[in-house]
C-alpha positions in Angstrom: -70.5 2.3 -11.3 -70.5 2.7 -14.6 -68.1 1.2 -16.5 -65.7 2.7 -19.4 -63.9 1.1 -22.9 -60.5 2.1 -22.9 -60.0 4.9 -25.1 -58.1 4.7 -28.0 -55.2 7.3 -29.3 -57.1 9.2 -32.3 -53.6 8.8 -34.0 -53.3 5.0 -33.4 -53.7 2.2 -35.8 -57.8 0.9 -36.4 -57.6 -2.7 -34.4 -59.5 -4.7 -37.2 -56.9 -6.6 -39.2 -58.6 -6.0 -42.4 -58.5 -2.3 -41.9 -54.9 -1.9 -41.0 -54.3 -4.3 -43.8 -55.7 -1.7 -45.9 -53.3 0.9 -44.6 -50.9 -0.8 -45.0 -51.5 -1.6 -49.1 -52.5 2.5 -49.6 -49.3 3.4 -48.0 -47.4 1.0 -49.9 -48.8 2.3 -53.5 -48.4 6.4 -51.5 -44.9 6.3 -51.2 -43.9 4.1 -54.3 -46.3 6.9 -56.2 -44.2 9.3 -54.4 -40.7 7.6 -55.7 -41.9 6.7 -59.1 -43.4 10.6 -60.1 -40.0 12.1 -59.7 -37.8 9.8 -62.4 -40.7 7.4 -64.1 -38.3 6.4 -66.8 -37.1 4.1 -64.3 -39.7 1.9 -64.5 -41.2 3.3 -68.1 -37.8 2.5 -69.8 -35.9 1.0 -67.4 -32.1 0.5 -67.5 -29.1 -0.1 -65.8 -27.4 2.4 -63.6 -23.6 2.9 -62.8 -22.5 0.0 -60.7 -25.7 -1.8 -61.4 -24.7 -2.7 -65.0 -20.7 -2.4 -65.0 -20.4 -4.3 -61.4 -23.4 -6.6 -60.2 -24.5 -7.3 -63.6 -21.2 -8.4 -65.1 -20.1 -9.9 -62.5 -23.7 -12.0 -62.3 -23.1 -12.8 -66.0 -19.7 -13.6 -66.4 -19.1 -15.0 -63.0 -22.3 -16.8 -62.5 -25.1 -15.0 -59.8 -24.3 -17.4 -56.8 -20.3 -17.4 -57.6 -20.4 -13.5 -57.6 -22.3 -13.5 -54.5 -20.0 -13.0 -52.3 -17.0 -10.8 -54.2 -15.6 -8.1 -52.5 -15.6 -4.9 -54.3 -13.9 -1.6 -53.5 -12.8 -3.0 -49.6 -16.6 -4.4 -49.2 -18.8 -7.0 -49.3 -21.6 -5.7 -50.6 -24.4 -8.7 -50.4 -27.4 -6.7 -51.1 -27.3 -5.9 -55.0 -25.5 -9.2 -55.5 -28.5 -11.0 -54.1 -30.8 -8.6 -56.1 -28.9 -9.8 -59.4 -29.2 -13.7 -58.4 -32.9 -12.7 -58.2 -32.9 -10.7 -60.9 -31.4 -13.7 -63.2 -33.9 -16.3 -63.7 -36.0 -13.3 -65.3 -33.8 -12.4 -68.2 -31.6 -10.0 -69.4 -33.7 -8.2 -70.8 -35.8 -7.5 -67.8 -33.1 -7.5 -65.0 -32.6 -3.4 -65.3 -36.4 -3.6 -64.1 -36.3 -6.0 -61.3 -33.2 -4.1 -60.3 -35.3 -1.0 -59.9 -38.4 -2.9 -58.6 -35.9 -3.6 -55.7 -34.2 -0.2 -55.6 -37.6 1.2 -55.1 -38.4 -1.7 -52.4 -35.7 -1.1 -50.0 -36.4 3.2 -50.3 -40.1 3.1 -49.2 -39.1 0.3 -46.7 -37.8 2.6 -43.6 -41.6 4.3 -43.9 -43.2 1.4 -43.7 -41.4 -0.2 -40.5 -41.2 3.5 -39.0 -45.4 3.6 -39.8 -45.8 0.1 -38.6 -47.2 -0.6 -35.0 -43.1 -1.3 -33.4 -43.2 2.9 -33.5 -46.4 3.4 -31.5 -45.1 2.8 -28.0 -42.5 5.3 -29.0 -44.3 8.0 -31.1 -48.1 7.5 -30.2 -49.2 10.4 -32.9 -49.5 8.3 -36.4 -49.7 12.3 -37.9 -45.8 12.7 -36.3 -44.8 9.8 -37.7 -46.0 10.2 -41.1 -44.6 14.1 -41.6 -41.0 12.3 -40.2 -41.6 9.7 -43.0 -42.3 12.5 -45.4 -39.0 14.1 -44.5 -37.0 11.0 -45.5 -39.2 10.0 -48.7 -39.2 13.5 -50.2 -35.8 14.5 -49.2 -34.1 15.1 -53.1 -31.3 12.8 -53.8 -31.0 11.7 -57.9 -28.1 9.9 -57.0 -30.3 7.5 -54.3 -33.4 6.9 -56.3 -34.4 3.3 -57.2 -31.1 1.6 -58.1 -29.5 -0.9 -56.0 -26.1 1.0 -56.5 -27.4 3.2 -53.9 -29.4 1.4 -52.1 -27.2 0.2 -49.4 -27.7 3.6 -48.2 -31.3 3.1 -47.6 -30.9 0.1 -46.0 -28.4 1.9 -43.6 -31.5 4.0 -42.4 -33.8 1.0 -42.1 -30.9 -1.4 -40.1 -30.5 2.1 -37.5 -34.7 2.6 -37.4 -34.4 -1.3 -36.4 -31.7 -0.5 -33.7 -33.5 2.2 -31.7 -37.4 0.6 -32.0 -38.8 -0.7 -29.6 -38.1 -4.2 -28.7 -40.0 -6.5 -30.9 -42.4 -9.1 -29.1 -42.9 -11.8 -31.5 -40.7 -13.8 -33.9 -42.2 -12.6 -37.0 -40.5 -9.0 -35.9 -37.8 -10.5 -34.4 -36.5 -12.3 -37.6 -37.0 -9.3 -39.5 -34.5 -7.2 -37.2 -32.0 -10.1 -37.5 -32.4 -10.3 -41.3 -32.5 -6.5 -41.5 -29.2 -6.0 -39.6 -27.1 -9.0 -40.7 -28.0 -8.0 -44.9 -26.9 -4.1 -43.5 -23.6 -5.3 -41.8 -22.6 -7.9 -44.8 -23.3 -4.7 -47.6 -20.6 -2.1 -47.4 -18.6 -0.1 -44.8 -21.9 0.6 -43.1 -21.1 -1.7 -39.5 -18.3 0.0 -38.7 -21.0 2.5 -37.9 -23.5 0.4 -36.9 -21.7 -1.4 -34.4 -20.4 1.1 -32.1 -24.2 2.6 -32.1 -25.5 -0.5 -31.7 -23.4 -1.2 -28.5 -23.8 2.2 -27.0 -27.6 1.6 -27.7 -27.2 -2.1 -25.6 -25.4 -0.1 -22.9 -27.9 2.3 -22.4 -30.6 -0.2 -22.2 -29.7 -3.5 -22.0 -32.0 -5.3 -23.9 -31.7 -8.5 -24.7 -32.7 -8.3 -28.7 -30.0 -5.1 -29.2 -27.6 -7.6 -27.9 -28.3 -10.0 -30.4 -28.1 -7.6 -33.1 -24.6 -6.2 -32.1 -23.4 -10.4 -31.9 -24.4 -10.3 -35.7 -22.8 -6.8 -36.7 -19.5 -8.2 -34.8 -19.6 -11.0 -37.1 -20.5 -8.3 -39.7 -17.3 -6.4 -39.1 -15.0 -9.5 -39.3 -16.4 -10.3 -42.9 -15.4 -6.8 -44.0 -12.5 -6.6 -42.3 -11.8 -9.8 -44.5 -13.0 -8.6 -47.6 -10.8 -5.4 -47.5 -7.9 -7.5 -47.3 -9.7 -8.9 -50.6 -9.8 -6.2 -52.4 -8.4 -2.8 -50.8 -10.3 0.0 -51.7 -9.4 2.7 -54.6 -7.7 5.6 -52.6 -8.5 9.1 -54.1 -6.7 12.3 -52.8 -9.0 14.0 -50.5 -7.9 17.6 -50.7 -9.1 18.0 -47.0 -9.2 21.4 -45.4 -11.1 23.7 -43.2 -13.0 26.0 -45.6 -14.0 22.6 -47.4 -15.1 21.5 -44.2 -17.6 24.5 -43.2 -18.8 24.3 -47.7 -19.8 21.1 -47.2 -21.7 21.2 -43.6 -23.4 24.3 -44.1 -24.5 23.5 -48.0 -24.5 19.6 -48.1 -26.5 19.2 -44.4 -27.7 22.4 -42.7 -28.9 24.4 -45.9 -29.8 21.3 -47.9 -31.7 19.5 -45.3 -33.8 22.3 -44.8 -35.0 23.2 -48.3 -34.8 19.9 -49.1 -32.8 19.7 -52.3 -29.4 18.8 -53.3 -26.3 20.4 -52.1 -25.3 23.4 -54.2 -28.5 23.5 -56.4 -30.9 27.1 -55.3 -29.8 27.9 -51.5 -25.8 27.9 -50.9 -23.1 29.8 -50.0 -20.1 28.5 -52.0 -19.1 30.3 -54.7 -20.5 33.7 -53.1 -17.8 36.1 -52.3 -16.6 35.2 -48.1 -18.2 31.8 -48.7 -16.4 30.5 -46.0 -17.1 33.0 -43.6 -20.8 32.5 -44.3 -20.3 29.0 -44.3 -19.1 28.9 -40.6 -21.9 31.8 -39.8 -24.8 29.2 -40.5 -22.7 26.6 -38.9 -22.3 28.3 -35.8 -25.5 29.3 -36.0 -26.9 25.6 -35.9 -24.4 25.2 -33.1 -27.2 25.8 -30.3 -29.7 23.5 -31.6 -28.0 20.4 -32.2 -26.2 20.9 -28.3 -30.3 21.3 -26.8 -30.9 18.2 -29.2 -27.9 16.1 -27.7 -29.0 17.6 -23.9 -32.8 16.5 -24.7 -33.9 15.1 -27.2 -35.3 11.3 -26.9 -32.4 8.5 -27.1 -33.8 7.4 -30.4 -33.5 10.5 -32.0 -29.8 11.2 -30.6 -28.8 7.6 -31.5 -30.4 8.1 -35.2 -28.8 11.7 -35.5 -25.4 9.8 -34.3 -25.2 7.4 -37.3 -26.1 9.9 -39.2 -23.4 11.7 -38.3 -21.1 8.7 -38.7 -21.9 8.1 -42.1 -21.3 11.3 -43.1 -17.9 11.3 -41.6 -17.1 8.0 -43.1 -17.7 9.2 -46.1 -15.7 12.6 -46.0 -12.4 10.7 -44.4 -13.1 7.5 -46.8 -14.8 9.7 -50.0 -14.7 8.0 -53.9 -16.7 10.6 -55.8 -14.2 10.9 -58.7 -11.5 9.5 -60.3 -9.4 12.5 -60.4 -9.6 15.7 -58.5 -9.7 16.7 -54.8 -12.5 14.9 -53.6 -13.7 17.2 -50.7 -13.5 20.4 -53.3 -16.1 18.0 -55.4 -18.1 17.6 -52.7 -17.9 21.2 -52.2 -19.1 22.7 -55.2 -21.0 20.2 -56.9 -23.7 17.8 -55.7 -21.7 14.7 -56.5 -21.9 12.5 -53.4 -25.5 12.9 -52.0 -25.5 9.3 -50.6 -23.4 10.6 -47.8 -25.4 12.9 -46.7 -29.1 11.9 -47.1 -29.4 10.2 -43.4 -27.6 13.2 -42.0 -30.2 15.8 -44.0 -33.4 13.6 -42.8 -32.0 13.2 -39.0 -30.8 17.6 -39.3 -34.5 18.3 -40.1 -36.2 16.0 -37.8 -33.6 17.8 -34.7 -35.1 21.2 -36.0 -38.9 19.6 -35.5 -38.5 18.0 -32.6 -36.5 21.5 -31.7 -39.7 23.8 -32.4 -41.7 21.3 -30.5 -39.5 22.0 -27.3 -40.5 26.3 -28.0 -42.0 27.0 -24.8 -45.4 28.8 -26.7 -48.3 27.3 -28.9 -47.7 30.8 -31.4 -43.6 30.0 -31.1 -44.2 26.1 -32.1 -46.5 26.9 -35.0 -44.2 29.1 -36.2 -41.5 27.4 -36.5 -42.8 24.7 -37.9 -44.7 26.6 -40.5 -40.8 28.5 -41.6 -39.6 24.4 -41.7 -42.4 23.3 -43.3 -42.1 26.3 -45.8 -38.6 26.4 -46.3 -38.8 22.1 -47.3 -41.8 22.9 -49.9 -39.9 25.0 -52.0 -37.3 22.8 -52.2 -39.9 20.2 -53.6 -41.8 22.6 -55.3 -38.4 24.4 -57.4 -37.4 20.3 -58.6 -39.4 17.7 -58.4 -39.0 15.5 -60.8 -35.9 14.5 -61.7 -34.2 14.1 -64.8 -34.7 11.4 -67.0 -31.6 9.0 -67.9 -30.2 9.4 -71.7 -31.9 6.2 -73.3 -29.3 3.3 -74.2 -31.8 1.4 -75.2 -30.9 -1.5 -73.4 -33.9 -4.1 -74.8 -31.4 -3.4 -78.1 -28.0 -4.5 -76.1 -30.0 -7.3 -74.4 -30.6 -8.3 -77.5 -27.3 -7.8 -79.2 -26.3 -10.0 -75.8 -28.4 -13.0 -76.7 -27.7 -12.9 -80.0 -23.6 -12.8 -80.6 -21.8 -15.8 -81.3 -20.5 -17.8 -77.8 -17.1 -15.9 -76.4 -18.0 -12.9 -78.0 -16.3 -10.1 -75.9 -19.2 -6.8 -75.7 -18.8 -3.2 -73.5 -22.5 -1.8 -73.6 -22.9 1.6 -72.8 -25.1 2.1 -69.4 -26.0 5.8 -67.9 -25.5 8.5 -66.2 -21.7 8.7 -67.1 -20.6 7.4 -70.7 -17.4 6.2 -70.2 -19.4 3.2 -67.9 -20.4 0.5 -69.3 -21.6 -3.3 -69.6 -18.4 -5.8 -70.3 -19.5 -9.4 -70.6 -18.1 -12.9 -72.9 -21.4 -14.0 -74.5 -21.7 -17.5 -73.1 
């Protein structure tokens, strides 16, 4: 008898450490190429952005890093850019807009990474499946999400759910990571009142023992929010909620935006077009049939990814804070204020439509749908790619003007995108 070495998936990782080590450092400098080619001036002249400067900065700087690290702000705790600016401290002023985006750009590659790493493989075997549902997420346009720790949270939000439905993890290394993960999610904004309902429906389903560890630390989450909106209410806004808003914002925001991957309301959308609604519900209705097979049949991870998705995106149209004045949802509507709402639910819309022409019961059917997705998300890419660089406040200038004014001197910096934002600190 003659005997035979297992055979290895062509799609698998190499075994040899050094090799996958390898991988592992090309993918790494892949995807931050990827992030860094569409707005360089992050890291070319980098400065603060929005809450970055005016909220985690200040606050660093006037308060002190670890006395501002656990301030609530708008209803939240919000410990992941806090802990970013304690880091960010001992490196100066004038470099901290640089370690903020060093970060920003950390935690936006990091769901590839851990969905490329090995905890995927029992679940997706094909490393080729797994990197085109990597690409999704990565290339998926969003201005508002890229690099800053503002936004961040929102990134983080897809890594803590990626964490939820992998695989259980079989050594401690992994296993620490998921806690860490999960616990930094739940204590950084309004994100584990989503979490936590998924993450027990997830435990329910399969009653593992780690998932049950992870929902003990978003329940502990969920009482240090509930705290901190006692703390510190958040603004209200008035939504401006109505149906036709409703079907604007789904059909142009997820469904049309997801698939030709850009921002809502930017080259493929119906508001503004004469029966706008009515076209609106059309493509709605239309998507009506796949996501209902998806719920049917698709793989539990995929439902359960889709389903805080989903959450998020509802969060943020019953709890929205896009403006200061105006109807939010008509903002939402017919601008593309707001992306961060809607990232996870375009990435997990576009994966349901892959996994949906895989299901097409002929080889010519499959291939051709994925060749009209794979289409329609290139010209997305193709028609804005990079994305427009910040006005330049020269902040190495207010850095300086920082270190230089006399003790108890009172000083509002200007920070982008918006001008009325800006850097208020008391020289020390």
């Amino acid at each position: 008898m003659t005997s035979h070495s297992p055979r290895r998936h062509p799609f698998s990782w190499p075994a040899g450490w050094a090799t996958q080590l390898l991988l592992l450092v090309g993918l790494v400098a892949l995807t931050c190429a990827v992030v860094i080619s569409r707005r360089p001036d992050a890291f070319t002249r980098p400065q603060f952005y929005a809450e970055d400067g005016t909220v985690w900065f200040s606050d660093a700087y006037n308060q002190g890093p670890w006395q501002a690290l656990f301030l609530s702000y708008q209803g939240h705790f919000l410990l992941q850019p806090r802990l970013v600016a304690l880091v960010a401290t001992p490196f100066g002023i004038v470099n901290a807009p640089l370690v903020y985006n060093i970060f920003g750009l950390a935690f936006q590659i990091a769901p590839v990474i851990f969905f490329m790493s090995r905890r995927f493989r029992p679940l997706i075997p094909s490393l080729w499946y797994r990197a085109i549902l990597s690409a999704v997420y990565l290339l998926m346009p969003s201005t508002e999400l890229n690099v800053d720790i503002a936004s961040a949270q929102f990134h983080l939000a897809i890594l803590a759910t990626l964490v939820l439905v992998a695989p259980p993890p079989d050594r401690w290394a992994w296993k620490a990571f998921d806690m860490a993960t999960v616990a930094l999610c739940a204590l950084t904004g309004a994100f584990v009142y989503i979490l936590l309902p998924v993450a027990l429906l997830w435990w329910w389903l399969r009653r593992q023992r780690s998932t049950a560890v992870l929902c003990l630390i978003l329940l502990v989450g969920l009482g240090a929010q509930l705290y901190a909106m006692v703390l510190a209410p958040r603004t209200a806004a008035p939504i401006g909620a109505s149906l036709r808003d409703l079907v604007l914002i789904l059909c142009d925001r997820v469904i049309l935006a997801g698939l030709f991957a850009e921002e809502g309301n930017t080259h493929v959308f119906v508001a503004g077009l004469p029966d706008a609604a009515e076209f609106a519900a059309g493509v709605c209705l239309l998507s009506l049939p796949v996501l209902a097979f998806a719920a049917l049949r698709a793989p539990w991870e995929l439902r359960f990814f889709a389903l805080a998705a989903g959450g998020i995106a509802v969060a943020g149209l019953a709890f929205p804070l896009v403006s200061a004045s105006g109807h939010q949802w008509d903002i939402i509507a017919y601008t593309n204020s707001a992306e961060r709402y809607f990232l996870m639910a375009q990435v997990a819309w576009v994966a349901i439509l892959l996994w949906t022409a895989s299901r097409l019961p002929r080889p010519a059917l499959r291939a051709g749908g994925a060749a009209v997705i794979a289409v329609a998300f290139a010209s997305g890419l193709v028609a804005a790619w990079a994305y427009p660089a910040f006005p330049n406040d020269n902040w190495p200038a207010e850095a300086h003007a920082i270190l230089t004014a006399r003790p108890g001197t009172a000083l509002s910096l200007p920070i982008p995108p918006f001008p009325p934002w800006a850097v208020n600190v008391t020289v020390k």
